[in-house]
C-alpha positions as CSV (number, residue, x, y, z in Angstrom):
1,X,15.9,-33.3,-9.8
2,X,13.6,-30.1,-10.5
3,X,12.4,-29.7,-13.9
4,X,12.0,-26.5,-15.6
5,X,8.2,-26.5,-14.9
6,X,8.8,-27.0,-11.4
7,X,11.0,-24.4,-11.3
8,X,8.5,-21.7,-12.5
9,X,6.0,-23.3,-10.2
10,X,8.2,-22.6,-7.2
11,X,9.1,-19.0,-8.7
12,X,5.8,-18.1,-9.1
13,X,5.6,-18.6,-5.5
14,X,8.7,-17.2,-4.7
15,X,6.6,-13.9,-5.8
16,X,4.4,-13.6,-2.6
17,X,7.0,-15.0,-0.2
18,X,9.4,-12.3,-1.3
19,X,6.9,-9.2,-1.5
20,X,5.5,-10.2,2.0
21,X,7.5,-9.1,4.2
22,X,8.1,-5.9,2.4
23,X,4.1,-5.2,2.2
24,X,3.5,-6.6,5.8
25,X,5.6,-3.4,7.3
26,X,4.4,-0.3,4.6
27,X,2.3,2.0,6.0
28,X,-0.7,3.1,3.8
29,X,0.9,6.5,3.7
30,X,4.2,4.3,2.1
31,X,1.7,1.8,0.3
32,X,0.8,5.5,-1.7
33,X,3.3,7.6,-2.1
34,X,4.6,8.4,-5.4
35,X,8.4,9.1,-6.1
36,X,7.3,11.9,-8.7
37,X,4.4,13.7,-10.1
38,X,3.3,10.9,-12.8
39,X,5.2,7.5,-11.0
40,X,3.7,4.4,-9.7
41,X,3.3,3.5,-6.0
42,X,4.0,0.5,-4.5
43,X,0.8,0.0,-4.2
44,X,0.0,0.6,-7.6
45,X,2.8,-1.7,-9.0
46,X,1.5,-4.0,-6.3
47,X,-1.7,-4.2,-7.8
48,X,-0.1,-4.4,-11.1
49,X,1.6,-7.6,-10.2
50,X,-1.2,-9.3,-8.9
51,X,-3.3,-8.0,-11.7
52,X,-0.4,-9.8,-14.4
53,X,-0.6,-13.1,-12.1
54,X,-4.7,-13.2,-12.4
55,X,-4.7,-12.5,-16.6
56,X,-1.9,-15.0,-16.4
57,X,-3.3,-17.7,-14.1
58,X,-7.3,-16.9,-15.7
59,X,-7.0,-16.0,-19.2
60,X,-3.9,-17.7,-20.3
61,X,-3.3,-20.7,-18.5
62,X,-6.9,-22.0,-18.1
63,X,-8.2,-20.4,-21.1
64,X,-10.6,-18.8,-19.6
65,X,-12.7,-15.5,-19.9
66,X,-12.0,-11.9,-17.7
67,X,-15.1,-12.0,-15.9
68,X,-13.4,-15.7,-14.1
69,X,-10.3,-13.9,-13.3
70,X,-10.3,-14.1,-9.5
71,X,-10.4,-10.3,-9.0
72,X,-14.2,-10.9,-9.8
73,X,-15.0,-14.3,-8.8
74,X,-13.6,-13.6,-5.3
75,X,-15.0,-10.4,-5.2
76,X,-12.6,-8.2,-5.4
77,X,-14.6,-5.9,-7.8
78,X,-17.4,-5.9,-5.8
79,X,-15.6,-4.4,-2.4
80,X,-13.3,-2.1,-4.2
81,X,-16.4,-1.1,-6.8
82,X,-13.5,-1.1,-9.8
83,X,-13.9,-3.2,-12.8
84,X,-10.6,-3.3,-14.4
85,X,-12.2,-5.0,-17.7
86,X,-11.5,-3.3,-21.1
87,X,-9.3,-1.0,-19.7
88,X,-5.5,-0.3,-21.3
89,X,-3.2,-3.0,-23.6
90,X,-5.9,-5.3,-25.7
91,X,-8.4,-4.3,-22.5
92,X,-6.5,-6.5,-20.4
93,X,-6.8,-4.3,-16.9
94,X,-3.1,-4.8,-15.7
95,X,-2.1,-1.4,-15.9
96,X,0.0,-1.7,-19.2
97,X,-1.5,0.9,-21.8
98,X,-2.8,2.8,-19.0
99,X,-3.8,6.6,-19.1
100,X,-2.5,8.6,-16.2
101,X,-6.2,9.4,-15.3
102,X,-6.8,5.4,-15.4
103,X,-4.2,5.1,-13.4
104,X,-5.4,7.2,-10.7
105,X,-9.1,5.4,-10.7
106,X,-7.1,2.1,-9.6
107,X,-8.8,1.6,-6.0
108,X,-5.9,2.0,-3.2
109,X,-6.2,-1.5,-1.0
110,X,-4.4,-2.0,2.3
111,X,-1.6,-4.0,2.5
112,X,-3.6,-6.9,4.4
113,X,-6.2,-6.7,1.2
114,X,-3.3,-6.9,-1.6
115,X,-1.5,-9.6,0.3
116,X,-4.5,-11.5,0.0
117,X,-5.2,-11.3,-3.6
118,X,-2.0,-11.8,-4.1
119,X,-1.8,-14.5,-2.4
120,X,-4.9,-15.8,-4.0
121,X,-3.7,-15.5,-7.5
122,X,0.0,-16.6,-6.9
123,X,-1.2,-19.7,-5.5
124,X,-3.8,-20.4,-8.4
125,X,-0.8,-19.9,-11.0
126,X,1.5,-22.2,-8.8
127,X,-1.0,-24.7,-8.5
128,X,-1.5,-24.6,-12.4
129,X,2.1,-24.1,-13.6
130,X,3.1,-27.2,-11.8
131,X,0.3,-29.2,-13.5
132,X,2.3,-28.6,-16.3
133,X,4.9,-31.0,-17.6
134,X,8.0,-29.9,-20.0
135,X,5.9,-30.9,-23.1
136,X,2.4,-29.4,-22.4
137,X,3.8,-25.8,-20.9
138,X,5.6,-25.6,-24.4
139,X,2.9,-25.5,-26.7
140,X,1.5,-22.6,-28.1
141,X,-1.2,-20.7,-25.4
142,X,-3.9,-20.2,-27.8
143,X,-6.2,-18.2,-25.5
144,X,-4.4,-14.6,-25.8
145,X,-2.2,-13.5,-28.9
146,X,-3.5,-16.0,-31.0
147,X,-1.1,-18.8,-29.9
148,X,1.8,-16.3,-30.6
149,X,4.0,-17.4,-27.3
150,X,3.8,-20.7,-25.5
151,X,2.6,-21.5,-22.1
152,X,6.1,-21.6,-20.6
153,X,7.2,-18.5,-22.5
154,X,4.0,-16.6,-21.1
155,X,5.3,-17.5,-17.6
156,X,8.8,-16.8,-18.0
157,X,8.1,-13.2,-19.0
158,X,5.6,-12.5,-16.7
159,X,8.0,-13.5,-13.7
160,X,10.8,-11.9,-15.7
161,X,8.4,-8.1,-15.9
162,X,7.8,-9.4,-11.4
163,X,10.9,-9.4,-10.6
164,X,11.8,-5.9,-12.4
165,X,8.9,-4.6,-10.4
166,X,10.2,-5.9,-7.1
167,X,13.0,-4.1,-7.9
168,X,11.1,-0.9,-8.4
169,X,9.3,-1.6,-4.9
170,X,12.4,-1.9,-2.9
171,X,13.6,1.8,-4.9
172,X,10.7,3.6,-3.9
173,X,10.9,2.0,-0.2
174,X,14.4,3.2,-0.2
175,X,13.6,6.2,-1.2
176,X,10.8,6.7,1.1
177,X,13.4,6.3,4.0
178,X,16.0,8.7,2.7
179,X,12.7,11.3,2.9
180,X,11.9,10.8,6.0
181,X,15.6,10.8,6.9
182,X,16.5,14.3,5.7
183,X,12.6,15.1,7.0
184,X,13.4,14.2,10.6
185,X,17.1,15.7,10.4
186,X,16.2,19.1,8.9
């Protein structure tokens, strides 16, 4: 039988098996474009997912500090030349609390490049939500909020915030075709 912590472990995973196929096949011009003047791409929100899954797999789950978050320690900063650190909600760099004009200095990756750091990070937070056991991932995470949620309730919102974003992804791809649709009709 699959326990609860299991379950997140194989969510978690769940993430990059679900978004691949749908980042495999975008184009860089679809990877970019923006349903309005002040919306997120799917590359953006892309980003922003992978971003979440770093804090959460890093900063929360191994209590450790921003600068081992594996956007820098697999260098990640160093070939896109952004530093997300400091930036937006408590200086967290996941796009929450944003500016628009932060937004817009969030580097624009291929799809092979965010495929890989999110493959990266959703396999580091797998591996360490299934370490986990039904006692341990309730205790409080003590590393971010003061100890405010628990490990498992950290996890459970995250996914929860992933999926809505998947959601968002498949919209704008949606979308995307209805443009070019009407654009090759009219």
């Amino acid at each position: 039988m699959t326990t609860d912590v299991e379950l997140l472990s194989e969510l978690i995973t769940d993430i990059y098996r679900d978004l691949h196929p749908i980042i495999q096949t975008c184009t860089s011009e679809e990877l970019n474009w923006q349903p309005g003047v002040k919306a997120n791409s799917i590359g953006f929100t892309l980003w922003h997912i992978a971003r979440g899954l770093d804090l959460l797999g890093t900063r929360v789950l191994q209590s450790k500090s921003d600068e081992d978050e594996l956007w820098h320690t697999n260098g990640w900063q160093e070939r896109t030349g952004y530093d997300p650190r400091g930036i937006g909600y408590r200086g967290w760099g996941v796009v929450t609390g944003y500016t628009w004009d932060e937004v817009q200095l969030i580097p624009k990756m291929r799809a092979d490049e965010i495929l890989v750091y999110l493959n990266e990070v959703c396999s580091m937070v797998s591996k360490q939500v299934h370490n986990f056991n039904s006692e341990t991932a309730r205790q409080p995470a003590t590393s971010l909020l003061d100890g405010k949620l628990t490990y498992y309730q950290w996890i459970k919102e995250f996914y929860k915030g992933f999926q809505a974003h998947v959601g968002e992804i498949i919209a704008i791809q949606e979308r995307i075709k209805k443009e070019t649709l009407a654009t090759d009709q009219g």
